[in-house]
PDB file with SEQRES, HELIX, SHEET and CRYST1 records, atoms N, CA, C and O in Angstrom:
SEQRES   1 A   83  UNK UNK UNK UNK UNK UNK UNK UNK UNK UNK UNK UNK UNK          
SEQRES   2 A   83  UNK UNK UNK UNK UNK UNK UNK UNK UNK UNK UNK UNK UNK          
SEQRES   3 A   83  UNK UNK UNK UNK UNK UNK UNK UNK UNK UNK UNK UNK UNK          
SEQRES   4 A   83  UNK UNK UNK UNK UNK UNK UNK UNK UNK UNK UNK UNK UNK          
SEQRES   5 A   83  UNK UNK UNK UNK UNK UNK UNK UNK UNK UNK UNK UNK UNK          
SEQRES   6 A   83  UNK UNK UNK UNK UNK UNK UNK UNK UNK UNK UNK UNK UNK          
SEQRES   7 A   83  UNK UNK UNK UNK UNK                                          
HELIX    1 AA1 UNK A    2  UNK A   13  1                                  12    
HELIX    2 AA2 UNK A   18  UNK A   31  1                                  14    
HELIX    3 AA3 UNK A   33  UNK A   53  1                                  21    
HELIX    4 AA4 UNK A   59  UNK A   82  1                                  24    
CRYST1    1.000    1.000    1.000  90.00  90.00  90.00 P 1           1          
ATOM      1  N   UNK A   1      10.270  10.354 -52.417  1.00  0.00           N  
ATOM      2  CA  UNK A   1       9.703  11.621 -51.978  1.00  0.00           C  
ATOM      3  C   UNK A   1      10.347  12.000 -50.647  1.00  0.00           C  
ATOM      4  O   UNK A   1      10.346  11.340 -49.608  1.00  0.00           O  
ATOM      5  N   UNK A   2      10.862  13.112 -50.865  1.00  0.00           N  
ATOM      6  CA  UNK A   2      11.387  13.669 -49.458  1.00  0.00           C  
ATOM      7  C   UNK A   2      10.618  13.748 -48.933  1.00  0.00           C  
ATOM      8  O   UNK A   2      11.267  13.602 -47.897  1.00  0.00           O  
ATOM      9  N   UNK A   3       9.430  13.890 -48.507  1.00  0.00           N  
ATOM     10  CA  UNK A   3       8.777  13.765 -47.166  1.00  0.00           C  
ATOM     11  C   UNK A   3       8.104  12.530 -46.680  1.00  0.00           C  
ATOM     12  O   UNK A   3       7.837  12.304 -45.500  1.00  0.00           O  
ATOM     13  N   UNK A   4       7.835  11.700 -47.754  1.00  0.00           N  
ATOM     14  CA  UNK A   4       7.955  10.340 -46.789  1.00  0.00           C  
ATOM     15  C   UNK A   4       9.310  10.120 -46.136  1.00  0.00           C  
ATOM     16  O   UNK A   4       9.212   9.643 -45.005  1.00  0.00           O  
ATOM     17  N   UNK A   5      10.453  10.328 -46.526  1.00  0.00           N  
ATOM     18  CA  UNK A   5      11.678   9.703 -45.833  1.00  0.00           C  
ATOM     19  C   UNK A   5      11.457  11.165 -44.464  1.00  0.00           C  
ATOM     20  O   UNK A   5      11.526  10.479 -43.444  1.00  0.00           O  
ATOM     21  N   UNK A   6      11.321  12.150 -44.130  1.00  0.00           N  
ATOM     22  CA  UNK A   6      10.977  12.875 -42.954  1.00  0.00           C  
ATOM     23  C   UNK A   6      10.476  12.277 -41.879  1.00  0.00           C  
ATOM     24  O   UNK A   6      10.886  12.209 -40.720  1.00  0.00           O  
ATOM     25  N   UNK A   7       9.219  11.705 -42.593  1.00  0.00           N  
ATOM     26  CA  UNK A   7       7.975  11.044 -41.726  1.00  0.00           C  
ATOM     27  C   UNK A   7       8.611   9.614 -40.784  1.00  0.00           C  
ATOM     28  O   UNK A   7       8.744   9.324 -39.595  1.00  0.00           O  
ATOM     29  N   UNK A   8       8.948   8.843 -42.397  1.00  0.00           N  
ATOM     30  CA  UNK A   8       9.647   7.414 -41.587  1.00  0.00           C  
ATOM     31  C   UNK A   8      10.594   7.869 -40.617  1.00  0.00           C  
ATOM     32  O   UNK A   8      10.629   7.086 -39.668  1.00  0.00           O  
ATOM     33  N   UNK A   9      11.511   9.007 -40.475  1.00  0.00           N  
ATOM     34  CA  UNK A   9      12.544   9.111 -39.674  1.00  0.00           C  
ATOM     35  C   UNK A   9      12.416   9.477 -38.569  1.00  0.00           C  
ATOM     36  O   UNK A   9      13.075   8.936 -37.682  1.00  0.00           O  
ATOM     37  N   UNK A  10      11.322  10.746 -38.221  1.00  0.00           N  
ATOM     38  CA  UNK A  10      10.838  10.559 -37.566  1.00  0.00           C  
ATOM     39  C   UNK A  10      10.278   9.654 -36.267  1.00  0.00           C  
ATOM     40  O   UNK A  10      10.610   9.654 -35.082  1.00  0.00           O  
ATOM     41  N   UNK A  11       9.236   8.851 -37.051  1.00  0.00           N  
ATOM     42  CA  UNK A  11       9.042   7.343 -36.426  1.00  0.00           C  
ATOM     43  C   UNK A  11      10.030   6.874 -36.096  1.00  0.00           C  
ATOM     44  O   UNK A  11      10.156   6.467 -34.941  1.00  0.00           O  
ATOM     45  N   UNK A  12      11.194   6.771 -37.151  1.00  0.00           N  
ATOM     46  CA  UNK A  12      11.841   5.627 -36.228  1.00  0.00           C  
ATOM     47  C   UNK A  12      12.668   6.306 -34.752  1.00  0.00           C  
ATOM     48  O   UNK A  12      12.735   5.702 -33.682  1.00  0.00           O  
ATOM     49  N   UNK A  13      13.197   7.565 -34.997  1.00  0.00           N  
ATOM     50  CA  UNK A  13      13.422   8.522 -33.643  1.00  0.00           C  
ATOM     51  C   UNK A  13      12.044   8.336 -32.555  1.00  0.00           C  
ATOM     52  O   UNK A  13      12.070   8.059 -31.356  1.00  0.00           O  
ATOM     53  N   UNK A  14      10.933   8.580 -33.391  1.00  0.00           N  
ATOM     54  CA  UNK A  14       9.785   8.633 -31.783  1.00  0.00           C  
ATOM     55  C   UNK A  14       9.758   9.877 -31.706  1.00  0.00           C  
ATOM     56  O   UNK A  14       9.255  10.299 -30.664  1.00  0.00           O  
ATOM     57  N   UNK A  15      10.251  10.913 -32.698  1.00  0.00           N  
ATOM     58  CA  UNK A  15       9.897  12.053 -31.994  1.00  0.00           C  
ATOM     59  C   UNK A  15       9.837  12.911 -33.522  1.00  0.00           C  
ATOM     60  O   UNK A  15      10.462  12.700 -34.561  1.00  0.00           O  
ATOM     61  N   UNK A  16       8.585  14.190 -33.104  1.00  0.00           N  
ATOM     62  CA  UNK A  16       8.855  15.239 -33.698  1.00  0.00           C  
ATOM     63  C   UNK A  16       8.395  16.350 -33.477  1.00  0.00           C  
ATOM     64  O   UNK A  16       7.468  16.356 -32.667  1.00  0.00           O  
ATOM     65  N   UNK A  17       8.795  17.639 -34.040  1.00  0.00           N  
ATOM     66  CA  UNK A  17       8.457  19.278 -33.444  1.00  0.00           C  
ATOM     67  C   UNK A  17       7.044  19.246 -34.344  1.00  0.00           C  
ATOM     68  O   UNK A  17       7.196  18.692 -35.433  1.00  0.00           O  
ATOM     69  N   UNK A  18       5.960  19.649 -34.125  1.00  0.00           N  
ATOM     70  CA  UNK A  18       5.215  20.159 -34.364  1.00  0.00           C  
ATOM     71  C   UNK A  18       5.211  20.948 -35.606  1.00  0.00           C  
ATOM     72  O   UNK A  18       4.530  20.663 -36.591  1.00  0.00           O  
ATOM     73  N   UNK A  19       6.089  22.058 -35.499  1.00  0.00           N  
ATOM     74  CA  UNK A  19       6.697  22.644 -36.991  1.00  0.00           C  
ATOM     75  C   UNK A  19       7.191  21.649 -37.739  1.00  0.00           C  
ATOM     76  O   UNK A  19       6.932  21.683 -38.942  1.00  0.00           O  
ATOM     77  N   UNK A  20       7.565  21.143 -37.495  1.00  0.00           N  
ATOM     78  CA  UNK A  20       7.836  20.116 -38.778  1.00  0.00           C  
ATOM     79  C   UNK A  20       6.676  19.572 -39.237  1.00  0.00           C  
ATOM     80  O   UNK A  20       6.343  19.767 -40.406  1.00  0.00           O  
ATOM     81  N   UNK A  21       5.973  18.885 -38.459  1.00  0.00           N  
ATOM     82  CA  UNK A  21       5.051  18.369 -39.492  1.00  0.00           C  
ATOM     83  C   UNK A  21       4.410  19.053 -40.437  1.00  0.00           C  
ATOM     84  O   UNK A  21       4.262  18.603 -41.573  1.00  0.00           O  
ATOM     85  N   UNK A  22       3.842  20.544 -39.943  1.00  0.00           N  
ATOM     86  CA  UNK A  22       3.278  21.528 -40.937  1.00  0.00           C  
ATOM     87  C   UNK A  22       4.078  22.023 -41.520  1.00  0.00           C  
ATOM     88  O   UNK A  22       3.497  22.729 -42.344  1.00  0.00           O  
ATOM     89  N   UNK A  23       5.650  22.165 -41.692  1.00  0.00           N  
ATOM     90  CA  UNK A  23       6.322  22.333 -42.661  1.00  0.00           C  
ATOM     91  C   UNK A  23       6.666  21.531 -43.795  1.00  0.00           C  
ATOM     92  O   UNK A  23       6.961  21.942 -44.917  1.00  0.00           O  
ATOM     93  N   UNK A  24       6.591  20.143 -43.329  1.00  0.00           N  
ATOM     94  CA  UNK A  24       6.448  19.014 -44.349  1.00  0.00           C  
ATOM     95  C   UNK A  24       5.767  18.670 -45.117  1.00  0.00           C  
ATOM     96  O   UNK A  24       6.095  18.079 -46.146  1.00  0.00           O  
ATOM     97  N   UNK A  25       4.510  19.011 -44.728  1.00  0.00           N  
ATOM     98  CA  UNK A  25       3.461  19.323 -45.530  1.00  0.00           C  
ATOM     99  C   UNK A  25       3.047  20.151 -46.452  1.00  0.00           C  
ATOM    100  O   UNK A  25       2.588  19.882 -47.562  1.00  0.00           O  
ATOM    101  N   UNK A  26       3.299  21.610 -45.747  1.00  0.00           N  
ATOM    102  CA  UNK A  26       3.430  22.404 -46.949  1.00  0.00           C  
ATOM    103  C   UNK A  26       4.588  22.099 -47.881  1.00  0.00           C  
ATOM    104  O   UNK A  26       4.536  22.497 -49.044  1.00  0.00           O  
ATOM    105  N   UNK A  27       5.688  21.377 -47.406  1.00  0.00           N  
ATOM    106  CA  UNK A  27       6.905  21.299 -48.760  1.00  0.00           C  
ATOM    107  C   UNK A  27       5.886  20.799 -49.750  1.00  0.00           C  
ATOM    108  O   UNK A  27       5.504  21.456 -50.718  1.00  0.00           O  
ATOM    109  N   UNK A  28       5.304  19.086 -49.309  1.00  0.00           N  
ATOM    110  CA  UNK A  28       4.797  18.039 -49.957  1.00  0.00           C  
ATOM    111  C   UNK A  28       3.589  18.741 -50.999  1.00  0.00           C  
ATOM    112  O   UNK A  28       3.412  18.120 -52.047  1.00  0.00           O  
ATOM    113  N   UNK A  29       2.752  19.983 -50.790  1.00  0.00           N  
ATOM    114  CA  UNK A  29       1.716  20.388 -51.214  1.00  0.00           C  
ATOM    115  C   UNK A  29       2.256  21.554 -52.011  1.00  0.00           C  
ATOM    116  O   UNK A  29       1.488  21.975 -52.876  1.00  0.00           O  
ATOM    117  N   UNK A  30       3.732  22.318 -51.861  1.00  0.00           N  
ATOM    118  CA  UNK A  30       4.187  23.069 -52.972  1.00  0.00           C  
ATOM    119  C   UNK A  30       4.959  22.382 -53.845  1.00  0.00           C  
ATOM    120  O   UNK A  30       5.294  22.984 -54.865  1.00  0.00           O  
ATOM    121  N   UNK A  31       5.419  20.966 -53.649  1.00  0.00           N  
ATOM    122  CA  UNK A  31       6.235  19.905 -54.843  1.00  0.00           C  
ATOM    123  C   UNK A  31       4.709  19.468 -55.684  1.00  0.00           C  
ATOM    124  O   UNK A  31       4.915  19.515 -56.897  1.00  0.00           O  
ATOM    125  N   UNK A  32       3.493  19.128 -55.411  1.00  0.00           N  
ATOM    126  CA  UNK A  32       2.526  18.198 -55.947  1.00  0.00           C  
ATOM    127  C   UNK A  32       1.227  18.727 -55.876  1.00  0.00           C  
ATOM    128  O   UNK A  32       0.176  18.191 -56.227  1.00  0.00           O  
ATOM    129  N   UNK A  33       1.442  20.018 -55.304  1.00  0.00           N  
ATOM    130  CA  UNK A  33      -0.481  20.100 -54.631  1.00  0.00           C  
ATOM    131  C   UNK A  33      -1.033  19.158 -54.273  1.00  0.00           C  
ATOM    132  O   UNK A  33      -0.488  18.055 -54.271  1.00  0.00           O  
ATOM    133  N   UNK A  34      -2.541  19.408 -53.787  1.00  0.00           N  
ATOM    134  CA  UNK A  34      -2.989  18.556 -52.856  1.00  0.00           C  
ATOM    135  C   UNK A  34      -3.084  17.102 -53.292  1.00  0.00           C  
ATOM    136  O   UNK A  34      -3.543  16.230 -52.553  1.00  0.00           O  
ATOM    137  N   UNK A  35      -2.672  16.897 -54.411  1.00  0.00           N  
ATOM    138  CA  UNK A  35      -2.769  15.109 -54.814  1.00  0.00           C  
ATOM    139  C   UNK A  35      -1.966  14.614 -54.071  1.00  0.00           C  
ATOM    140  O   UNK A  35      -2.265  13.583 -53.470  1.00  0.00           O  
ATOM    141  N   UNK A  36      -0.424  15.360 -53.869  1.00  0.00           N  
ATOM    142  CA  UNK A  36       1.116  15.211 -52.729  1.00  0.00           C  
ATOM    143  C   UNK A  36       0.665  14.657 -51.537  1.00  0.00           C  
ATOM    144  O   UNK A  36       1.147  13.703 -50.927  1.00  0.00           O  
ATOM    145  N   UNK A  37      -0.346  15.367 -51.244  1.00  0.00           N  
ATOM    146  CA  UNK A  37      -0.829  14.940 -49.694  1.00  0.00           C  
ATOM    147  C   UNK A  37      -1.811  14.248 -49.432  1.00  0.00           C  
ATOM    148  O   UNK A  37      -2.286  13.916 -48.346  1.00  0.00           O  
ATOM    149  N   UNK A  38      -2.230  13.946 -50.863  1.00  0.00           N  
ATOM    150  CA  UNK A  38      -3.831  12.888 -50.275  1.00  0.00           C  
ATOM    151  C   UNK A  38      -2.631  11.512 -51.120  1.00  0.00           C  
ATOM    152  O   UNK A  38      -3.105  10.382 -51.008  1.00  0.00           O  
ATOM    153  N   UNK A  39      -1.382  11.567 -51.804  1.00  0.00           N  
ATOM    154  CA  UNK A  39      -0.693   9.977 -51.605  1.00  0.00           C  
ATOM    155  C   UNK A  39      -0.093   9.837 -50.264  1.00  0.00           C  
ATOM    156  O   UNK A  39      -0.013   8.737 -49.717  1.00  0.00           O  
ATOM    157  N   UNK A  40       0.501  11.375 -49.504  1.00  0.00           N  
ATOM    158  CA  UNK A  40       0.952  11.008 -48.153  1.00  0.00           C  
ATOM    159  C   UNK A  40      -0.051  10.378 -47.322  1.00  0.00           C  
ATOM    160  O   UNK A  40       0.090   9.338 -46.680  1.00  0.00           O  
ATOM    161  N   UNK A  41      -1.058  11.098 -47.397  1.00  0.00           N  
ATOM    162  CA  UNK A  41      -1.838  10.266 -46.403  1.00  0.00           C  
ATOM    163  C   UNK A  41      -2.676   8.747 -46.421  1.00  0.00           C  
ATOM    164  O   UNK A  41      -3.175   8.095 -45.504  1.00  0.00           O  
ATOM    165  N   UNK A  42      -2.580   8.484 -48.027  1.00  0.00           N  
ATOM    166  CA  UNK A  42      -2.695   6.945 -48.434  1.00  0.00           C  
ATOM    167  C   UNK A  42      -1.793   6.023 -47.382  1.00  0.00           C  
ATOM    168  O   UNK A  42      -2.208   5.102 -46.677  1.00  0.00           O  
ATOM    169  N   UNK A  43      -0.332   6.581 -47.491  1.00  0.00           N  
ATOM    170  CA  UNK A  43       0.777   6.025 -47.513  1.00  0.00           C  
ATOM    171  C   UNK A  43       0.778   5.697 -46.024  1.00  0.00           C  
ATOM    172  O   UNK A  43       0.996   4.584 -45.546  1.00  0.00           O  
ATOM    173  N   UNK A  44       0.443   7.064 -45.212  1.00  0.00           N  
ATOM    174  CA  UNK A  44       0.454   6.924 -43.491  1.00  0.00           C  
ATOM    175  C   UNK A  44      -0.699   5.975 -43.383  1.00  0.00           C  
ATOM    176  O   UNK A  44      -0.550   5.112 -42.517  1.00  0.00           O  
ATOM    177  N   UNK A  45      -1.771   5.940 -44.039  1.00  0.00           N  
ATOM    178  CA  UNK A  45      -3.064   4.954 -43.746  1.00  0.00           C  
ATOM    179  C   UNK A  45      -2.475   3.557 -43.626  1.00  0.00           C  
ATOM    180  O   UNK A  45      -3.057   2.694 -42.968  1.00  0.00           O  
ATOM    181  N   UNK A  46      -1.423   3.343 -44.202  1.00  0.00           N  
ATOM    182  CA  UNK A  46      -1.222   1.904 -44.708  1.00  0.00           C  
ATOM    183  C   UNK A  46      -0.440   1.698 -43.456  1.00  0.00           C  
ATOM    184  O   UNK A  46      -0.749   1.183 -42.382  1.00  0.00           O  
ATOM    185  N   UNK A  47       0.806   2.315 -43.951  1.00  0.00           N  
ATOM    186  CA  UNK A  47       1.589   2.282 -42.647  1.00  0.00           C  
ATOM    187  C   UNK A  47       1.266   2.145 -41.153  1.00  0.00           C  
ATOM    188  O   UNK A  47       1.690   1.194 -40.496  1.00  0.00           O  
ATOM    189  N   UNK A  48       0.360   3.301 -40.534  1.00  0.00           N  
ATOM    190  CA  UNK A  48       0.087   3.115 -39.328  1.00  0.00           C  
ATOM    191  C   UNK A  48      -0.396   1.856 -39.145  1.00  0.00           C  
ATOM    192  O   UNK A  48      -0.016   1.352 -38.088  1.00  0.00           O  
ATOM    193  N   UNK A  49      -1.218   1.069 -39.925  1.00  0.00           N  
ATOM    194  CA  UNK A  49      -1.830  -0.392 -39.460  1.00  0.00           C  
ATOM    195  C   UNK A  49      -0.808  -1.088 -39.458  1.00  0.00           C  
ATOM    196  O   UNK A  49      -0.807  -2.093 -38.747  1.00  0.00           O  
ATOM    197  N   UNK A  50       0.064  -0.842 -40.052  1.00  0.00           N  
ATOM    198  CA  UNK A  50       1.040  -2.383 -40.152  1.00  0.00           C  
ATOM    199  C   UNK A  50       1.650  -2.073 -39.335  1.00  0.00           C  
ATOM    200  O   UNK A  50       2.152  -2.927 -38.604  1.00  0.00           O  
ATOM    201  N   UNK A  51       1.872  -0.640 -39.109  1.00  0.00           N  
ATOM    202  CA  UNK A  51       2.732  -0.843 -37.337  1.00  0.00           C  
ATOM    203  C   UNK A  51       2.117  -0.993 -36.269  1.00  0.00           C  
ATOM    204  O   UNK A  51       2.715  -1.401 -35.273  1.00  0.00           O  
ATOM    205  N   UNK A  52       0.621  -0.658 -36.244  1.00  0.00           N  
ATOM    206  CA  UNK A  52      -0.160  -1.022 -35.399  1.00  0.00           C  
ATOM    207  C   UNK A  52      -0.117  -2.381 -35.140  1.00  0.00           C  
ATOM    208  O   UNK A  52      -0.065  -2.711 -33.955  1.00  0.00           O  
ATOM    209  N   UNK A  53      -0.128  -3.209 -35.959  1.00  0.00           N  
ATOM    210  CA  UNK A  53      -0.329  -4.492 -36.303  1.00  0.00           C  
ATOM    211  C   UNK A  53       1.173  -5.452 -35.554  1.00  0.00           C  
ATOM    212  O   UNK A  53       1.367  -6.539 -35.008  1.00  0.00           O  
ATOM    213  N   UNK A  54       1.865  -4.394 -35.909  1.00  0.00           N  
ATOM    214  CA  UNK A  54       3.278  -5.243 -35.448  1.00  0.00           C  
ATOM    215  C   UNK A  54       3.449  -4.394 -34.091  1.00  0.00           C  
ATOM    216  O   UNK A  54       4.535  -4.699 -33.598  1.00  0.00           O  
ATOM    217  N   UNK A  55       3.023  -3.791 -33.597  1.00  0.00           N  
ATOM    218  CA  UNK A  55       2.776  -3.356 -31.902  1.00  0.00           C  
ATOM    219  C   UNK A  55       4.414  -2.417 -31.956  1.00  0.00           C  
ATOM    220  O   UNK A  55       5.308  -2.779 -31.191  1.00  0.00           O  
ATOM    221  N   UNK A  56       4.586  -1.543 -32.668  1.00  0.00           N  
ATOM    222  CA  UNK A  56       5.701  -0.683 -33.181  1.00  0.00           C  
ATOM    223  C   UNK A  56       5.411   0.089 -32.147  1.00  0.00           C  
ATOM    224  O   UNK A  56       4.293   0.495 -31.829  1.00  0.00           O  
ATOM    225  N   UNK A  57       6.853   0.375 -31.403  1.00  0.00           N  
ATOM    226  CA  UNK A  57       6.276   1.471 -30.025  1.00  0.00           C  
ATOM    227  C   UNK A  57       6.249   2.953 -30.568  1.00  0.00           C  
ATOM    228  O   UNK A  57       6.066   3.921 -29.829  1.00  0.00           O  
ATOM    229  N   UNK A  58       6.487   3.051 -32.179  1.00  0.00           N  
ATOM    230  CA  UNK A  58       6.125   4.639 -32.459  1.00  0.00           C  
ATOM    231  C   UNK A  58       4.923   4.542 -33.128  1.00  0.00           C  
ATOM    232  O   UNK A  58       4.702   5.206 -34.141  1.00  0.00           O  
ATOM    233  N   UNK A  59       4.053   3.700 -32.606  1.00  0.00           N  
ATOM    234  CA  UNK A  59       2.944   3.511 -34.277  1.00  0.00           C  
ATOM    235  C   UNK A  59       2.111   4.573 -33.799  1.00  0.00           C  
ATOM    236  O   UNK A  59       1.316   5.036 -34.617  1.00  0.00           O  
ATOM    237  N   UNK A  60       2.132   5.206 -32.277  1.00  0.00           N  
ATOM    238  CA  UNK A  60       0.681   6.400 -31.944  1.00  0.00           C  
ATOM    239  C   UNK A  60       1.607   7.690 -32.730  1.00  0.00           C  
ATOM    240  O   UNK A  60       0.982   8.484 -33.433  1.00  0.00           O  
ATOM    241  N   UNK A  61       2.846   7.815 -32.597  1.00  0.00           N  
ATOM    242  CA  UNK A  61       3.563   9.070 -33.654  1.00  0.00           C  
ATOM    243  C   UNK A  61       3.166   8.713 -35.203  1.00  0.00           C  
ATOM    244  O   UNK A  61       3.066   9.674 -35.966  1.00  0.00           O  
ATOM    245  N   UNK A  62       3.004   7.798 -35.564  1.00  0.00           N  
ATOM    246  CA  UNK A  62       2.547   7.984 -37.116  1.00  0.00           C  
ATOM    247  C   UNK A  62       0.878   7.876 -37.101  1.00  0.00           C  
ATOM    248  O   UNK A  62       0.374   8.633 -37.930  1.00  0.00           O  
ATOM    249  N   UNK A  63       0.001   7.157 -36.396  1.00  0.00           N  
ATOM    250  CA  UNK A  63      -1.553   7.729 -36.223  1.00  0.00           C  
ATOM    251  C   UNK A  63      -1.416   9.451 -35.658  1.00  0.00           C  
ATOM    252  O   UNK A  63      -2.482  10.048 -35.504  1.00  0.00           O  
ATOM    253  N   UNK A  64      -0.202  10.149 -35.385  1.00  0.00           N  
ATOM    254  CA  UNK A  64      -0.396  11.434 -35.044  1.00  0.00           C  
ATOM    255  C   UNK A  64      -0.139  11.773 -36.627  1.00  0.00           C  
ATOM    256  O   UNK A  64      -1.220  11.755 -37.215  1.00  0.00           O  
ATOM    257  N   UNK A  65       0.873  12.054 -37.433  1.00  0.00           N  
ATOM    258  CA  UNK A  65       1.269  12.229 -38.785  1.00  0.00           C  
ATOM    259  C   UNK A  65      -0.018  12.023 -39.529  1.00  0.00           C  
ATOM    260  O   UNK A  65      -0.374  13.029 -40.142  1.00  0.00           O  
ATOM    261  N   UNK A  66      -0.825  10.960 -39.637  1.00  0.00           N  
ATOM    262  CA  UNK A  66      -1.748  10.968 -40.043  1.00  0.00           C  
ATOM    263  C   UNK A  66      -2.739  12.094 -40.192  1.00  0.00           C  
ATOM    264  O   UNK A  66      -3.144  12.755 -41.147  1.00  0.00           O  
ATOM    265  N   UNK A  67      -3.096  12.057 -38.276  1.00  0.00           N  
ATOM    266  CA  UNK A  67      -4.365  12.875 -37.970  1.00  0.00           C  
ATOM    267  C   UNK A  67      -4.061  13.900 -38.495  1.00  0.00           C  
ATOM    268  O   UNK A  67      -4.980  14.360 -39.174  1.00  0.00           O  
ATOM    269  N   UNK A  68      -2.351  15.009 -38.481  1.00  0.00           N  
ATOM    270  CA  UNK A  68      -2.286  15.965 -38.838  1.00  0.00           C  
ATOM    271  C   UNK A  68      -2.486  15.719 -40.220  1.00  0.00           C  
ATOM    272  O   UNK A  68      -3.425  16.411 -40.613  1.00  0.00           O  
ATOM    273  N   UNK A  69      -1.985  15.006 -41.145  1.00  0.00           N  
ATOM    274  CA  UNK A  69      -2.211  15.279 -42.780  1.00  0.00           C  
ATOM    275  C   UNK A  69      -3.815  15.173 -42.906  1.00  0.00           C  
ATOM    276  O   UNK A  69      -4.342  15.921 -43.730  1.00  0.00           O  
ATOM    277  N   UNK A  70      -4.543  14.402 -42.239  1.00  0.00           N  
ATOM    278  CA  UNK A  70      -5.952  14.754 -42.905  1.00  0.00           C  
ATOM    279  C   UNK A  70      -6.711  15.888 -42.120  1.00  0.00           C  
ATOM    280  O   UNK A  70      -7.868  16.302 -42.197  1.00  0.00           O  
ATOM    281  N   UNK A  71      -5.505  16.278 -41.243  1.00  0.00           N  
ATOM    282  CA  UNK A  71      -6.531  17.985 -41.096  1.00  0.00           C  
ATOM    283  C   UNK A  71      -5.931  18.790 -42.249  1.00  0.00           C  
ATOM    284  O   UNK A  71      -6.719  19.437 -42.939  1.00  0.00           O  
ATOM    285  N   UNK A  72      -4.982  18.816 -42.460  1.00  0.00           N  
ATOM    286  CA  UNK A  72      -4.402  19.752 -43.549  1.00  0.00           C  
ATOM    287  C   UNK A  72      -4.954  19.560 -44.743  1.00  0.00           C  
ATOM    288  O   UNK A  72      -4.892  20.348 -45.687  1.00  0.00           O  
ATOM    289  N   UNK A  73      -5.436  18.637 -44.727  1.00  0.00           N  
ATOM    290  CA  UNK A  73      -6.135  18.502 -46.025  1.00  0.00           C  
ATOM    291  C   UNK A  73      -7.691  18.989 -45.729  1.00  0.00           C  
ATOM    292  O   UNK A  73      -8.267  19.556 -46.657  1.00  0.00           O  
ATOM    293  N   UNK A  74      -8.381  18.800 -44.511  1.00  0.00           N  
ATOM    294  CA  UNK A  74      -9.808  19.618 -44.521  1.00  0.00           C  
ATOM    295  C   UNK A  74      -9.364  21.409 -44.349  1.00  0.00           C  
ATOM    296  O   UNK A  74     -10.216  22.251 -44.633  1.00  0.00           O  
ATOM    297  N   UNK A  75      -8.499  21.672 -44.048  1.00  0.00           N  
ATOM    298  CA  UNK A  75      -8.356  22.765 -43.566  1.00  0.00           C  
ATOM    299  C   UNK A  75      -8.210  23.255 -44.975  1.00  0.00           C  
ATOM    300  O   UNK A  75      -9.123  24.023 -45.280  1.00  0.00           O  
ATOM    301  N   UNK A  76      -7.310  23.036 -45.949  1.00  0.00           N  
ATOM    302  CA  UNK A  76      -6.866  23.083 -47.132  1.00  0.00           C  
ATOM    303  C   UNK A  76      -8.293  23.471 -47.995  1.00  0.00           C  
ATOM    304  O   UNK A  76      -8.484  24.492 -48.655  1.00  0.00           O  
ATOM    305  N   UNK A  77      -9.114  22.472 -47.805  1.00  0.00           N  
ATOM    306  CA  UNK A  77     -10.474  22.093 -48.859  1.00  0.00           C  
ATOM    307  C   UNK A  77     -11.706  23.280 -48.428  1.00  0.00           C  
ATOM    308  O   UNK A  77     -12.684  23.557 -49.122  1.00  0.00           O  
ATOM    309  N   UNK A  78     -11.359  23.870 -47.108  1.00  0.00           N  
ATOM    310  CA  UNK A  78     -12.094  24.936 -46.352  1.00  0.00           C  
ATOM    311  C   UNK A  78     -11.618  26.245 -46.650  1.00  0.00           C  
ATOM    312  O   UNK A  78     -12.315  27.256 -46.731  1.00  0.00           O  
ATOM    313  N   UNK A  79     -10.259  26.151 -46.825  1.00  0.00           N  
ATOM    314  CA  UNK A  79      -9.560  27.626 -47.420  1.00  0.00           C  
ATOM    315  C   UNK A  79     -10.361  27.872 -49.044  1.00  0.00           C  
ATOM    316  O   UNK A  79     -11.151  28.762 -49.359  1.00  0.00           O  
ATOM    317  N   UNK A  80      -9.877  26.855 -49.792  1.00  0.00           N  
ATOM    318  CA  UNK A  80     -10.481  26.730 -51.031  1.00  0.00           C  
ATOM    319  C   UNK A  80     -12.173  27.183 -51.606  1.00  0.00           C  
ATOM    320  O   UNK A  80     -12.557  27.729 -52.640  1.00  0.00           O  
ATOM    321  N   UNK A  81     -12.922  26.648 -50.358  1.00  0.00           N  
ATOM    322  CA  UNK A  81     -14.131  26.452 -50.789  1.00  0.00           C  
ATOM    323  C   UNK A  81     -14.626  28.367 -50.437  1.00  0.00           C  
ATOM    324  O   UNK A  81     -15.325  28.955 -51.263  1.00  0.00           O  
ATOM    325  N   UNK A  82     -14.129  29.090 -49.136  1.00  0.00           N  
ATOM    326  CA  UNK A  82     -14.016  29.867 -49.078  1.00  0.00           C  
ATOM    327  C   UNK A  82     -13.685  31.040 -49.954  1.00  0.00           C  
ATOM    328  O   UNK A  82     -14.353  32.073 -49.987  1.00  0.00           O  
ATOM    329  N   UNK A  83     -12.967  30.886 -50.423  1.00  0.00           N  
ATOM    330  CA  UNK A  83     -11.748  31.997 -50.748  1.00  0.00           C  
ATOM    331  C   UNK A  83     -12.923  32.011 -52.537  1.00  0.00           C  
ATOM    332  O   UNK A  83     -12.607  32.740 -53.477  1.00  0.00           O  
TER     333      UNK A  83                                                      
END                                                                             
C-alpha cells in the first residue's frame, strides 16, 4: 500500500508537512474507503508501540500519524452521520 510506505518514510526522515498527512489519507480512503484507514490505523497502533518500545527517536512522529488517522476517521463518521 502506498501509503503505508509514505508513513514509514516519513518516520524514518522525522519529518512531515501537515498536508501530507491529510493528503495521504484521503488517497488511502479514495483507494479503499474507510476500511483503508481503519487497516492504516491498525497498522500505526502496532507500530508506534514497537517503536515506542525500542525508544525510536521518531516514535512521537508516528503516535502523531496515528492521532491524525483516528481523527480522520471521527471526523469522517461525523460527516456521515450528519449529512
Amino acid at each position: 500500500m502506498r501509503v503505508l510506505d509514505i508513513i514509514a518514510q516519513s518516520i524514518r526522515t522525522g519529518q512531515v508537512h501537515p498536508t501530507t498527512v491529510l493528503n495521504t489519507l484521503i488517497e488511502a480512503e479514495n483507494a479503499g474507503g474507510l476500511g483503508a484507514i481503519r487497516q492504516v490505523e491498525r497498522q500505526l497502533n502496532l507500530s508506534t508501540q514497537s517503536l515506542r518500545d525500542r525508544a525510536h527517536p521518531h516514535s512521537e512522529l508516528a503516535q502523531a500519524w496515528l492521532n491524525a488517522t483516528r481523527a480522520y476517521l471521527i471526523t469522517q463518521a461525523e460527516l456521515k452521520r450528519v449529512a
